[in-house]
Every structure is written in C-alpha cells, then in structure tokens.
C-alpha positions as CSV (number, residue, x, y, z in Angstrom):
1,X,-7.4,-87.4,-69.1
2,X,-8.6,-85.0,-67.4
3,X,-6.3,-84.5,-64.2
4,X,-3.8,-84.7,-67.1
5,X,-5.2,-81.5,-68.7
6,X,-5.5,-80.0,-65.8
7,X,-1.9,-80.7,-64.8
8,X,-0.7,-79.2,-67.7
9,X,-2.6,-76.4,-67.5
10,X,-1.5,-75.3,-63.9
11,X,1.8,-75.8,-66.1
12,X,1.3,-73.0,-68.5
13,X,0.2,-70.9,-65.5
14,X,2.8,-71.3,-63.5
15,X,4.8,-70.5,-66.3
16,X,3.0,-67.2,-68.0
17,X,3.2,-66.2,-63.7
18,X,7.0,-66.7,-63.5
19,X,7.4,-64.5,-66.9
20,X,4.6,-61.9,-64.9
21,X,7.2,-62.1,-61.8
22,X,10.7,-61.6,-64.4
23,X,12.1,-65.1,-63.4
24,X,15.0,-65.9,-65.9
25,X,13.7,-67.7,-69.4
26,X,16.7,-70.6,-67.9
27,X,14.1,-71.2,-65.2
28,X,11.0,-71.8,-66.6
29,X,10.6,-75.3,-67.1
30,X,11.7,-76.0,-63.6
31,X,8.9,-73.6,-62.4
32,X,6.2,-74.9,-64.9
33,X,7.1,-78.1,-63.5
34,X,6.7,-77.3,-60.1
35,X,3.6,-76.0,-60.3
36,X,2.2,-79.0,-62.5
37,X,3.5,-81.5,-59.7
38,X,1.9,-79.0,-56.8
39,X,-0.9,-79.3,-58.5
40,X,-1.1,-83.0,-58.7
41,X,-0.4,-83.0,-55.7
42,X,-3.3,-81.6,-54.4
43,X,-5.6,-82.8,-56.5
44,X,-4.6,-87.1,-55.5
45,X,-5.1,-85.7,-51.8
46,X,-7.9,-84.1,-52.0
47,X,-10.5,-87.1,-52.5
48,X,-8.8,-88.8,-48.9
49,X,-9.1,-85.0,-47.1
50,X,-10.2,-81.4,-47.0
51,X,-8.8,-78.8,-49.4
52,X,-6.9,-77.6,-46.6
53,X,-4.8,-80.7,-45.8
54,X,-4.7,-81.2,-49.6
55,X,-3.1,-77.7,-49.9
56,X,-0.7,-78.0,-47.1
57,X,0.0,-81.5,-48.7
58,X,1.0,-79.6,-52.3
59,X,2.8,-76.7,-50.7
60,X,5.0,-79.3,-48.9
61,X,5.8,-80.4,-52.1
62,X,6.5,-77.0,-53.5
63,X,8.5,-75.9,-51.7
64,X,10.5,-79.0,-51.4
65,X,10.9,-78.7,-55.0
66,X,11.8,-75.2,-54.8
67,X,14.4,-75.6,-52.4
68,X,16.0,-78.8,-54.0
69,X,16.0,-76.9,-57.8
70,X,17.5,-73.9,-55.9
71,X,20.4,-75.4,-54.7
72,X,20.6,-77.9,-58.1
73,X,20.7,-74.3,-59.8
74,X,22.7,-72.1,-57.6
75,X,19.9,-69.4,-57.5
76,X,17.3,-68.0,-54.9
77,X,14.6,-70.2,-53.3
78,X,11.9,-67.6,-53.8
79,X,12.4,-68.1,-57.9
80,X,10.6,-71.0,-57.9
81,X,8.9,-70.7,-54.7
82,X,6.7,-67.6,-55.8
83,X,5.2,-69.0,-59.0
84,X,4.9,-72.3,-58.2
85,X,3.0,-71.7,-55.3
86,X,0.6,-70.0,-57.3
87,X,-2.1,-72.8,-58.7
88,X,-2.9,-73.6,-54.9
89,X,-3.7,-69.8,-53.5
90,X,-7.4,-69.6,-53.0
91,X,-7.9,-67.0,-55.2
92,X,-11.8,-68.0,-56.4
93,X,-11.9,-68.2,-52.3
94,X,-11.2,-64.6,-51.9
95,X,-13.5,-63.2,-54.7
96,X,-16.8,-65.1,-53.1
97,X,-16.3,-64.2,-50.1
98,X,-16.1,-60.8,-51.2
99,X,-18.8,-61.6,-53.6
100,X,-21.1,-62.8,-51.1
101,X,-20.3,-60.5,-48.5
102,X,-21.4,-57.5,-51.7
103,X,-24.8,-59.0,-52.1
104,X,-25.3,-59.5,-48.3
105,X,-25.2,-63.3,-48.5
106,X,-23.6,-63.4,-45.0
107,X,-23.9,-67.1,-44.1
108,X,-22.5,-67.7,-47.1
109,X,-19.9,-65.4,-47.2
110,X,-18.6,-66.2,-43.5
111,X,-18.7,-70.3,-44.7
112,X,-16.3,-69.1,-48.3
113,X,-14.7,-66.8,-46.0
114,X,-13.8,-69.5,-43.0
115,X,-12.7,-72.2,-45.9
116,X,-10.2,-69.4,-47.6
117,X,-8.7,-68.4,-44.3
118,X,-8.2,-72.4,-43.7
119,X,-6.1,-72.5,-47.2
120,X,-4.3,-69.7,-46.4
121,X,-3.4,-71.0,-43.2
122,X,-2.3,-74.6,-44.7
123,X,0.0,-72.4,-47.3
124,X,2.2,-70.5,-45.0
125,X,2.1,-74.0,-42.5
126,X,3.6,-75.8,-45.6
127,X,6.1,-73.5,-46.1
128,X,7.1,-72.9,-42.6
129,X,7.2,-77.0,-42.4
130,X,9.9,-77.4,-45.1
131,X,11.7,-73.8,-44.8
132,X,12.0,-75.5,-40.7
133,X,14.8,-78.6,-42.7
134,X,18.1,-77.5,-42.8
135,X,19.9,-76.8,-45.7
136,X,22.7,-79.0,-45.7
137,X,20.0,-81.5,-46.4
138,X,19.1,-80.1,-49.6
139,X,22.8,-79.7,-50.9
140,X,23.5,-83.7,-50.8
141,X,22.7,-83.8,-54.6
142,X,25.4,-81.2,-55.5
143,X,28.4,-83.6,-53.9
C-alpha cells in the first residue's frame, strides 16, 4: 500500500513540475506517468543494490519512456524527460550535505556529499545509456 502511495505521489509531482516547467496540459498524464514508473522503478531495485544503481536503473527507464512517448507524440524528448526525471534527483542529498557541511559535521557531510555525487553520476550515465540507441529504434511503433 505503501509503495502504491508513494507511486502515486511521485505522480502528482511529476505532474505539478511539468506545469512549473510549461509542458502542454496534452502532456501531462504521459509525464505523471513517467515519473510514477521511474519511481517504481527505483524503489523494486533498490532492496537488490545501492541507491546509485537503483537510480541509474529508473533513469534508464525514464528516459526510455521519454523517448518512446516522444516519438508516439511527435514532440521534443526533453518534455517528458525534464519532469520525469525529477522524483530520482538527490535533492535531500544536496541540502545535507550542505547542512552538515554549515554545522561543521565534516565526516558527515563528505559521506552525504560522496553518496549525492554517486546519484548524480548514475543520472547523467542513464541518460547517456539510452540517448547512445538510435532513433530508428524508437520509431518502430509509429509504422
């Protein structure tokens, strides 16, 4: 129930962040959808493996989603890539580190701060990963 909730959740927020970035209202669902199954994802990987591989796991996913809905809808990649990439960036990451790094916690900070960096790395991996298919791949659905 809870994953469920959860699910739905990074849902809404990929929405309410795809009306933030002025993605069409046509467009929504798709994104909200996105970002629910990004989330997912990650969170059936991430008992087996590190929140890094779990990441890179979801943003594979993203991003193939993105690209396959972009060429389904004729429109930009970066549409759907944008918000629903956005439940998986470390965002919590970034404010402890700078959090602990503020109240001279520097073990601790360097530890949040190594962990973040490793997210962020498994992100743009992900995305290089799936941007590296060629397109004609993606367009097989339209024929």
């Amino acid at each position: 129930m809870r994953l469920l909730l959860e699910c739905i959740a990074a849902c809404v927020g990929t929405i309410a962040f795809a009306l933030l970035f002025q993605v069409p209202a046509i467009y929504y669902r798709y994104c909200g959808l996105i970002g629910g199954l990004g989330w997912l994802c990650y969170k059936l990987v991430l008992p087996l493996s590190s929140a890094a591989i779990a990441t890179f796991f979801a943003t594979v996913l993203v991003i193939f989603l993105s690209r396959l809905f972009a060429v389904r809808e004729r429109c930009p990649v970066t549409v759907f890539l944008v918000a629903g990439i956005f439940p998986l960036v470390p965002g919590a990451g970034v404010y402890w580190t700078a959090y602990y790094i503020v109240t001279d916690e520097l073990a601790k900070a360097s530890t949040q701060g190594f962990q973040t960096l490793k997210i962020a790395v498994a992100i743009v991996l992900g995305i290089l990963f799936v941007f590296e298919i060629p397109q004609s791949w993606f367009r097989w659905q339209k024929k």
